[in-house]
N, C-alpha and C positions, 0 to 999 in steps of 0.2 A: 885137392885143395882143402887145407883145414878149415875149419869154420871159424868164424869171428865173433867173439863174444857170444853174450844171451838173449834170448831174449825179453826186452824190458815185459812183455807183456805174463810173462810166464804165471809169475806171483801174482797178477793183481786181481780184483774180482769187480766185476760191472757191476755197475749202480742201479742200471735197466731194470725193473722190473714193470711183468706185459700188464697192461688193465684189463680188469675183468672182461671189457666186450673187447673184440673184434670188431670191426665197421668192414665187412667188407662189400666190393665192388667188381661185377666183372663186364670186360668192354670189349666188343668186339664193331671195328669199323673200319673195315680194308681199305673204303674208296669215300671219296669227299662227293661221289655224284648220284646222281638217281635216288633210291630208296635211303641211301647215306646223307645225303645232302645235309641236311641239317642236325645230324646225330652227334656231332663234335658241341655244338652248340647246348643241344640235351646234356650232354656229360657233363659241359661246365655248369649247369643246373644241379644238375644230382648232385655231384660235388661240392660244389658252393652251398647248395641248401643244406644237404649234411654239418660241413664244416661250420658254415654259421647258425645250428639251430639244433646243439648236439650238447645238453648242457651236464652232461657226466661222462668221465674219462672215456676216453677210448682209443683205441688204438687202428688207424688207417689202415688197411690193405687193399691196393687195386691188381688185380689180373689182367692184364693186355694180354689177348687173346689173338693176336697175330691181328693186330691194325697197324694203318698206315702210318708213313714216316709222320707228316703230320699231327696227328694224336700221339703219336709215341714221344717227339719231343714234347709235346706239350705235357705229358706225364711226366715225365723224365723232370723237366723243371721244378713239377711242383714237389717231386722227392727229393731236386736240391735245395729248394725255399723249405721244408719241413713240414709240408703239408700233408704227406704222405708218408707212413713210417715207413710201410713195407711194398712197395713194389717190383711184381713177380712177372716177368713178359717170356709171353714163348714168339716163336718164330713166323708158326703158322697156326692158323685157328686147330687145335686137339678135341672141339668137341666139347661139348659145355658139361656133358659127365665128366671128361677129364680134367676139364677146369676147375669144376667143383672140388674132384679130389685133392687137385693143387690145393684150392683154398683152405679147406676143411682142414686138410694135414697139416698144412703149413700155420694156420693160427695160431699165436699164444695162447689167445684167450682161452677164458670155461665157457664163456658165451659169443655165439658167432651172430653179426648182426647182418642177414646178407643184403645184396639187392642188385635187380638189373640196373644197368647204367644208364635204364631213362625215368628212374624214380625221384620221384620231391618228396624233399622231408618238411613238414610243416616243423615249426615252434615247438622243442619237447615233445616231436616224438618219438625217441626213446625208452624214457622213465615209465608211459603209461604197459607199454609192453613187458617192458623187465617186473612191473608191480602183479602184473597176469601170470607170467611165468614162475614167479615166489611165491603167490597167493594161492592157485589152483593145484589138487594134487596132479603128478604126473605129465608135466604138461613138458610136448616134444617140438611143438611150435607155436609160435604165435606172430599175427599181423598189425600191421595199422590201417587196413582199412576194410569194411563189410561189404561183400560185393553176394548177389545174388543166387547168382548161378552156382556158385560154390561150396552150396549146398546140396548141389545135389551129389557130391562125389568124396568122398574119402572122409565123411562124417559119423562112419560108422563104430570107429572106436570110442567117438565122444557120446552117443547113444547108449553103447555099451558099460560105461565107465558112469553113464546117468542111472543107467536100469541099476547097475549093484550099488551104487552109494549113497544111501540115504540123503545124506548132506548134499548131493547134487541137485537141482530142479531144472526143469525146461520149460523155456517162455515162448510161445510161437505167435507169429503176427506177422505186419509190415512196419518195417521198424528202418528200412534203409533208406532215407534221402533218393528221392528220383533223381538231383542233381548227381549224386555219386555213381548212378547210373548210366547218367547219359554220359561223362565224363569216362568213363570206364568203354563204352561205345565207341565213342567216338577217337580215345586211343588205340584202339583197339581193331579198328575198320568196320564198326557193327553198326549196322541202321537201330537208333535207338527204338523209333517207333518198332520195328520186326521184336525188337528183343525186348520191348515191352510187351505186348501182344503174348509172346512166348514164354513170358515169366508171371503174366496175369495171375495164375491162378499157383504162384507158387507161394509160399509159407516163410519167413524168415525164422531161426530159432538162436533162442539166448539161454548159457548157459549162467546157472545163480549159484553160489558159492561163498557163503560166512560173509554176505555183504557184499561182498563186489557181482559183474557182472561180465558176460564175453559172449558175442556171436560165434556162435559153435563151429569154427569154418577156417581158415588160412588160404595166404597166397602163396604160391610160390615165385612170384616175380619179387615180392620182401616180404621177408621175416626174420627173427628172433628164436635163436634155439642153442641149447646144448650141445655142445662141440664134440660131446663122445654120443650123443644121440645123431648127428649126423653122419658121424663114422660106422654107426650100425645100420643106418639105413643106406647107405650109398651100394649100390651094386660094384659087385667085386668087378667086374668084368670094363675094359674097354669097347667103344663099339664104335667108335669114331664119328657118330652121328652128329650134327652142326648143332639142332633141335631138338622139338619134341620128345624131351627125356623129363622133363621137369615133374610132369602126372607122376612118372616111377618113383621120384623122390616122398611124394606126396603119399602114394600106396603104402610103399615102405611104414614110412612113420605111424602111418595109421595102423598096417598090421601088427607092429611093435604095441600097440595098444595103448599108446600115447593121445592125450588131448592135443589138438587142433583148435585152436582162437583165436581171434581178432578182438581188437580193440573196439568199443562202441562208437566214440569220438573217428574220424578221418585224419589219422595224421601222418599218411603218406598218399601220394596218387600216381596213379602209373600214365607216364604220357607218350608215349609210343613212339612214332617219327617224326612227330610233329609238333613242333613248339604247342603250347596252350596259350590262347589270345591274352588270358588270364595271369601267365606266368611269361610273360614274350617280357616284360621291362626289369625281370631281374638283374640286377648286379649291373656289370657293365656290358650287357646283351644290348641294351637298352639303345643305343647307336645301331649296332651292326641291325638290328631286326627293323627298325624303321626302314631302313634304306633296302632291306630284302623287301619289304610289303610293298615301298614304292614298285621296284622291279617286277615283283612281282603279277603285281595288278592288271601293270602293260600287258603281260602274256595272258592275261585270263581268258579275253572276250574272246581270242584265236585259237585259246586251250578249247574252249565252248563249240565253236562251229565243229571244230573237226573230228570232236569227239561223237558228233550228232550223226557223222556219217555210217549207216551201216556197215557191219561188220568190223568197223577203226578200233573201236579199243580190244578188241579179242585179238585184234591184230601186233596193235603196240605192245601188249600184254605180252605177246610171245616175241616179238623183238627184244624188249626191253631184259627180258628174262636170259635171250643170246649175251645180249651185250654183255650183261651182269657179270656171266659166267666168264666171258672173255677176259675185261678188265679186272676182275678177280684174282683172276691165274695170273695176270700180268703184273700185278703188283704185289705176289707172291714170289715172284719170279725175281723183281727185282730186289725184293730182301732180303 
């Protein structure tokens, strides 16, 4: 069969051009119950706060990580409404190494902005991190928020980069908000009093620079970084693992002999599974979480007793963990 005519698109040349950042987002939420339950809810947070509190260009990309039908259309929508440039979905969760290198490869941008899917973005925060990463030499990431512990681990090139550069200085104290601490806890499952206690006698450090300033340290649940800087740090390899890969990405960079920093100000916060009492009335959340609190209140006092039974939670603990794994696969199954 001949062909028919040309095509119209041959000659022309797209208008597109990417913006500097990347915004991107990776989501992984198979099941609507148990440890899920409220994670669809977080995304519309992350999401929302991003999109309304983002006040220089950028360009959206989310990664659907092998979640449910549920989340999926609900992404899928907002890449018809335009709220999302680029959304990238696999099948089944690949591993958040592999997702990463989805993302990292796939960006336009010179600057990737990353974050997990249960992140708030305060009011501009953006610009204070892009001013970090322009101001400071060499720098391969940076945060928006100071958190403690995260000093103790892959700060060694910023030490390093302090010792040879004259123009560099180091400020040590306590300089972090206990509220961003106990916040950071209690996202996180950590009894804030233990990890108070446990960080008593640790040191905050700020790096000084022509005027400006940065806790010497990064997250990697979000950050700010160079797009071919995370291309060097990503391990080559696949390993299929679901977690705990993110430390590797963290090492990497640091061996690269890149700085690590955070913003002085808080202008992200990682909130975990769990709505924040704080953050429960955003947007149009504001409805559905009322009427979860009611519900939920009913089950407390019966959550209480039962859990008082010896041996009951170590118990539920390993049911709940069957279950997981069951409904899991079943709703992989069905995709």
């Amino acid at each position: 069969m001949r062909r028919i005519g040309v095509n119209p698109a041959r000659d022309q040349v797209a208008g597109y051009r990417p913006a500097r950042v990347t915004a991107a987002v990776l989501t992984y939420i198979p099941v609507m119950e148990g440890y899920f339950t409220e994670r669809l809810d977080i995304l519309k947070v992350c999401l929302g706060s991003l999109q309304q509190n983002t006040d220089v260009p950028v360009d959206l990309m989310v990664f659907n990580n092998g979640s449910c039908q549920e989340v999926s259309a609900y992404l899928e929508n907002l890449r018809l409404e335009g709220k999302i440039q680029y959304l990238l979905s696999s099948r089944e969760n690949i591993g958040k190494t592999g997702a990463l290198k989805m993302i990292f490869g796939a960006a336009p941008g010179e600057i990737v902005a990353y974050c997990d899917d249960d992140v708030y973005h305060y009011p501009g925060w953006l610009e204070p991190q892009l001013e970090l990463l322009d101001h400071f030499p060499n720098v391969g990431m940076v945060s928006g928020v100071g958190i403690r512990i995260r000093f103790r681990d892959f700060i060694q090139s910023n030490m390093d980069y302090a010792e040879k550069d004259p123009e560099l200085s180091l400020e040590y104290g306590r300089f972090i908000p206990d509220e961003w601490e106990r916040d950071f806890c209690l996202s996180t499952g950590r009894d804030p009093e233990v990890h108070g206690r446990n960080t008593a006698d640790m040191q905050d450090i700020i790096l000084h620079y022509h005027g400006k300033k940065a806790f010497a340290m990064a997250n990697h649940f979000q950050f700010i970084s160079p797009r071919e800087v995370l291309l060097q740090a990503l391990m080559p390899e696949w390993t299929g693992r679901l977690m705990r890969e993110m430390a590797a990405l963290d090492k990497a960079v640091e061996k690269l002999g890149y700085l690590r920093l955070s913003t002085m100000d808080r202008k992200v916060r990682h909130m975990g599974n769990a709505l924040p009492k704080d953050l429960s009335e955003v947007g149009p959340l504001a409805d559905e979480r009322s009427q979860k609190r009611l519900e939920n209140n009913k089950s407390s006092f019966l959550s209480k007793v039962i859990l008082k039974i010896p041996g009951m939670r170590k118990l539920l603990k390993s049911v709940y963990h069957r279950l997981f794994i069951i409904l899991n696969r079943g709703q992989l199954d069905r995709n």
